[in-house]
VOGURO-519813 format. One record per residue: residue in one letter; y, z, x of N, C-alpha, C in turn. Coordinates in steps of 0.2 Angstrom, whole numbers, plus 2048, in hexadecimal, padded with zeros to 3 digits. Layout:
! residues N
aYZXYZXYZX...
***
This chain:
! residues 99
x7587327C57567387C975373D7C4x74E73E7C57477437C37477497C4x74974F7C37477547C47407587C3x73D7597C673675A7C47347617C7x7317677C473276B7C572C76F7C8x7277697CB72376B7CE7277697D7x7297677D872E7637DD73376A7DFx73876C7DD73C76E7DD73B7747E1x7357787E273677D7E87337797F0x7307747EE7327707F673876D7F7x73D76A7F374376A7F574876E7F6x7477757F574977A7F474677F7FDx74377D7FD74177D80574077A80Ax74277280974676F80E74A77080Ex74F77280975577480975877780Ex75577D80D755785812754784819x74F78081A74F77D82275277B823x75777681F75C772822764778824x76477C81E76978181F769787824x76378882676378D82B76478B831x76378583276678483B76F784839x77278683577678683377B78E831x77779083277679882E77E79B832x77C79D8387837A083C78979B83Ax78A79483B78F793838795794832x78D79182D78F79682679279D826x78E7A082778F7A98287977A982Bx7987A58327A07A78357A47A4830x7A279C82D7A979B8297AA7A0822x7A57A48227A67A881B7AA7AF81Ex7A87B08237AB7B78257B47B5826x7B47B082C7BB7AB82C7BF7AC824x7B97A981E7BD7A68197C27AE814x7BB7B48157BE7B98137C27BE817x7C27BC81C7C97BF8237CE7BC820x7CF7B681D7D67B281D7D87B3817x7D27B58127D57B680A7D87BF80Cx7D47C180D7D87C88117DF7C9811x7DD7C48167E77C381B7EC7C2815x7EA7BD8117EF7B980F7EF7BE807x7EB7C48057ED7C77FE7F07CD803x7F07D080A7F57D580A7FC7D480Cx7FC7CF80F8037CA80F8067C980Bx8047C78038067C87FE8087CF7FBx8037D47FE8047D97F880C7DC7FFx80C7DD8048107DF8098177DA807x8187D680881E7D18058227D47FEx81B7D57F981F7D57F18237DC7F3x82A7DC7ED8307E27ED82E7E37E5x82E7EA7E58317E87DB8367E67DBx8367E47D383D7E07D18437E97CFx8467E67CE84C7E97CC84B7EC7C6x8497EA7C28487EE7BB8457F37BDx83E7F37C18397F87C483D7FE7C5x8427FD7CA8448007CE8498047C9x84D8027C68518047C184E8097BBx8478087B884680A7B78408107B9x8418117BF83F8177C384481B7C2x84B81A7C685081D7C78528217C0x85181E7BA8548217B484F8257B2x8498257B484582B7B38468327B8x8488307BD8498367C284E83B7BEx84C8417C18528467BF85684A7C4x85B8487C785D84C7CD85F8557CCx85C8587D085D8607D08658617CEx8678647CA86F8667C987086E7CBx8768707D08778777D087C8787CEx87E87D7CA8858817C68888837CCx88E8807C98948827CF89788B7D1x89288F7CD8908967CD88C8997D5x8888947D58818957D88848907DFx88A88A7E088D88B7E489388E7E9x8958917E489A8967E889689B7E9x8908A07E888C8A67EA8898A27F0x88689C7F188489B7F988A8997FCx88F8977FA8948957FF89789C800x8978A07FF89B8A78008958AD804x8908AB80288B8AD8078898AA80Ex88A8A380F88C8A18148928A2819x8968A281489E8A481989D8AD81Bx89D8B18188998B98188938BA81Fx8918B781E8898B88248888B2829x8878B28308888AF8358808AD835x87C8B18358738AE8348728A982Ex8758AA8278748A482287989F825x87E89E82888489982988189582Dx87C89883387A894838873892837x86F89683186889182E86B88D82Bx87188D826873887822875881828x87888282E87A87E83287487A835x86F87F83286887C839867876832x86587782C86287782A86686F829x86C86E82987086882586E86782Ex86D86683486C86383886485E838x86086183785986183785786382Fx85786082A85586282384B862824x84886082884285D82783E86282Ex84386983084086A83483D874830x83B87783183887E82E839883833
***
């Protein structure tokens, strides 16, 4: 087989004619092909958990708020003292997520 390079832009558009009665198919199986590549990499990414170490070492970065047991007995005494703080504290441990 010869490659001859006077030849090759006539085969190159028989080509093309053969492919264009073909064109919509092509086209659907490509959009098809990248719908499914789609599906199947957010399925994966919706599936994955971190592991454990991950998580472990979130945790031991976090620092939790600490209060002195000084600054607990002034709101607990202020609470027990006043009827209006005692029943926003009630609201407030009922509904934490509400203003």
């Amino acid at each position: 087989m010869k490659l001859d390079l006077k030849e090759l832009p006539v085969k190159l558009t028989e080509l093309l004619t053969k492919l264009k009665q073909y064109a919509s198919f092509i086209f659907v199986l490509l959009i098809l092909g990248a719908f499914g590549f789609l599906t199947i990499r957010i399925r994966g990414y919706v599936s994955s958990e971190p592991s454990d170490e991950a998580v472990n070492e979130k945790l031991s970065t976090l620092q939790r708020p600490r209060i002195d047991q000084k600054t607990i007995d002034k709101i607990q005494q202020l609470e027990d003292n006043s009827v209006q703080v005692k029943s926003l504290f009630e609201q407030a441990r009922d509904n934490p997520f509400q203003e």
